[in-house]
Each structure stands twice: as structure tokens, then as C-alpha cells.
C-alpha positions in Angstrom: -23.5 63.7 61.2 -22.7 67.3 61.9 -19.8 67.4 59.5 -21.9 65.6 56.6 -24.8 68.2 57.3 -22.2 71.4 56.6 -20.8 68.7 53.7 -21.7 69.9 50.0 -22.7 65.9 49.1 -26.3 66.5 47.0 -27.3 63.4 48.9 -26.0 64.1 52.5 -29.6 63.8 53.7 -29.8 60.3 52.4 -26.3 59.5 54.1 -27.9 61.2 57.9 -31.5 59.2 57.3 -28.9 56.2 56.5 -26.4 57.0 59.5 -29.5 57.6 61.8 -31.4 53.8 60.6 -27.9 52.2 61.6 -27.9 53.7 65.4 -31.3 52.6 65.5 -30.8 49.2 64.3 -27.5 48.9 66.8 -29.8 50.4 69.4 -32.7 47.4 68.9 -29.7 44.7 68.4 -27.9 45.6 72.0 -31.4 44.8 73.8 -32.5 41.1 73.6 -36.1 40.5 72.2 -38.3 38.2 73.3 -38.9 35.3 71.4 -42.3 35.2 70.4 -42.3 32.0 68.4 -40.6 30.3 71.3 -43.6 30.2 73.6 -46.5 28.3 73.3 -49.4 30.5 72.5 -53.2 29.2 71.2 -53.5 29.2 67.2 -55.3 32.2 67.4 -52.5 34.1 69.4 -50.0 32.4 66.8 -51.9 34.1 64.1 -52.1 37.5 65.3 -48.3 37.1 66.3 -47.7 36.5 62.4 -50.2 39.1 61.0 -48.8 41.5 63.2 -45.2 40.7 61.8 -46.4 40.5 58.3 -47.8 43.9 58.6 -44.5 45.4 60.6 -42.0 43.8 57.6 -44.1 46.9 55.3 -42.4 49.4 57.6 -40.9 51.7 58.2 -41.1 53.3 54.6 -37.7 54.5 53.5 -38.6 56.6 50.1 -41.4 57.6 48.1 -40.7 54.8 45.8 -41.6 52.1 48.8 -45.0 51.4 49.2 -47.3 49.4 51.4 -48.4 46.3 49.8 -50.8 44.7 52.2 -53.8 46.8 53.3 -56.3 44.6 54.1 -57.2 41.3 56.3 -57.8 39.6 52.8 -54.8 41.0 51.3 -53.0 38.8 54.7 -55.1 36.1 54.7 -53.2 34.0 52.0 -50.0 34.6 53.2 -50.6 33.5 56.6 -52.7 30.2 54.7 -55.5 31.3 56.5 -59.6 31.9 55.7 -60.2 35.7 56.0 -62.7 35.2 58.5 -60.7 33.2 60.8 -57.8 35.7 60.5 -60.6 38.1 61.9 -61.9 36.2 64.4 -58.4 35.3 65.9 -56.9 38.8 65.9 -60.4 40.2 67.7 -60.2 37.2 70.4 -56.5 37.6 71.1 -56.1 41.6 70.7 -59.9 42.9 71.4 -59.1 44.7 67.8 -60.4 44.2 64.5 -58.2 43.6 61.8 -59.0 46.6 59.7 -58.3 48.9 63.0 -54.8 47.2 63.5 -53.9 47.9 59.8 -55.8 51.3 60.0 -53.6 52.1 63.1 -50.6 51.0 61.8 -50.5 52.8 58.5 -51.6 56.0 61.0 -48.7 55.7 62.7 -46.4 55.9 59.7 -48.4 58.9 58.5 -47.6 60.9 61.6 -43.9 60.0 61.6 -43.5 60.9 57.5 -45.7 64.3 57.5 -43.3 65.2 60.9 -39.5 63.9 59.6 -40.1 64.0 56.2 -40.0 66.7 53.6 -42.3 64.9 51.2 -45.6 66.0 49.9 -49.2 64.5 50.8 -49.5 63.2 48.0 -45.9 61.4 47.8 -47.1 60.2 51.5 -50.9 58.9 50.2 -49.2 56.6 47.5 -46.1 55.0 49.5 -48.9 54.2 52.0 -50.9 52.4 49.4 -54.0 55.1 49.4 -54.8 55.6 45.2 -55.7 59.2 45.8 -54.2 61.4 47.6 -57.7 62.6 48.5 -58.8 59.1 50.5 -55.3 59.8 52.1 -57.0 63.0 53.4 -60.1 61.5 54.0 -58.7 58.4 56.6 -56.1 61.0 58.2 -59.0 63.6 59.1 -61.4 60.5 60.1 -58.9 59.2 62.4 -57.5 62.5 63.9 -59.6 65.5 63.3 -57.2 67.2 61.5 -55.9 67.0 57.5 -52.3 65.8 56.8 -51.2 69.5 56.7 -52.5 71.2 59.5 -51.0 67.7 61.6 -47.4 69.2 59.6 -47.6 72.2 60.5 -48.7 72.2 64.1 
């Protein structure tokens, strides 16, 4: 990585994100996961078990072309052939969490890692993230940490 930074490849910062995914992956591969489906868990716990990996498949976002399809509990709801409300009641029985907090929390997440390891702009952020305006991007960010996408970059 050190030789492809001092490199004159336009892309070499393509080729280190790339280089650095690959460790990671190797990293998650060399420690054995637990099966999840492999236990017996309630229908409720078997439906949070597959929203949560339904949300996780959207991440993490890899360029500004990617967005976040699936926002919403009703948005999930199909895919995991279930009624919206029973997708809500199962996830708040199993994880104490409503649906909209777990997505909310999620996307979050993924905010905080692209403002800190990303050069992109807020508004390049807002739309892979699936917000239509950069300023409800603003809006959510400040509501859930008291601080607006830039002043979280640049602390």
C-alpha cells in the first residue's frame, strides 16, 4: 500500500480502499461465524435475524454511485413475505427496538464511517444513503447526534 500511495496511478486510492476491503474480508473469513440459521430460534427471532441481514447486505457503501435501497420496515416487509406490522412487532419483542430505530441506527453508523474515511461531500453522502435532500440528511444526522455532518468531519 505504501508503494501504490507514492505510485502516479490516477486511481491508486481506489486500488488501497480495494487492497484494504480484501484484508478485511480475509480477516472476517479466518474467524468462524456462528451460524445463525442453524439454531432454533422463535419466528419472531427468525425474522429479526433476516431483517437484520437484509438491511446489512445494503452495506457498507463502496462509491457515491451505491445507494441504500431499503429505508423503511415497509420497504422490508415484502421481501421477508411478511405484514409490516408483524415485522414490527417481532423485531420490538426480540431486540427491545423498533424497526425504524434499527434502520435509523444503521444508516447512522455508515454516515459516521463515510464523513470520517471518505473525501466525499454531504451531499454525495445524503443520496448513497437514500436521503432525497441533502438537507433531511442534515436534519436526521443533527437529530441523532447534536451535531451537523460537517462539524462531526471536522472534529
Amino acid at each position: 500500500m505504501f508503494s501504490e500511495i507514492r505510485s502516479e496511478y490516477i486511481h491508486k486510492y481506489d486500488l488501497i480502499r480495494a487492497l484494504l476491503l480484501e484484508i478485511m474480508h480475509l480477516a472476517m473469513k479466518s474467524k468462524p461465524t456462528l451460524n445463525l440459521r442453524a439454531q432454533s430460534f422463535n419466528a419472531a427471532q427468525r425474522i429479526t435475524v433476516s431483517f437484520v441481514e437484509l438491511l446489512e447486505q445494503q452495506f457498507p457503501i463502496d462509491s457515491t454511485e451505491q445507494t441504500v435501497q431499503f429505508r423503511s420496515a415497509i420497504d422490508f416487509a415484502p421481501l421477508l413475505n411478511v405484514h409490516i406490522n408483524h415485522l414490527n412487532r417481532a423485531v420490538k419483542e426480540t431486540t427491545g427496538k423498533t424497526t425504524s430505530q434499527i434502520i435509523a441506527g444503521r444508516i447512522l453508523r455508515e454516515a459516521k464511517v463515510l464523513l470520517r474515511n471518505t473525501m466525499w461531500n454531504v451531499s454525495e453522502i445524503s443520496y448513497a444513503l437514500g436521503f432525497a435532500q441533502p438537507a433531511h440528511f442534515n436534519n436526521f444526522f443533527k437529530k441523532h447526534t447534536k451535531a451537523t455532518p460537517l462539524q462531526f468531519r471536522n472534529v
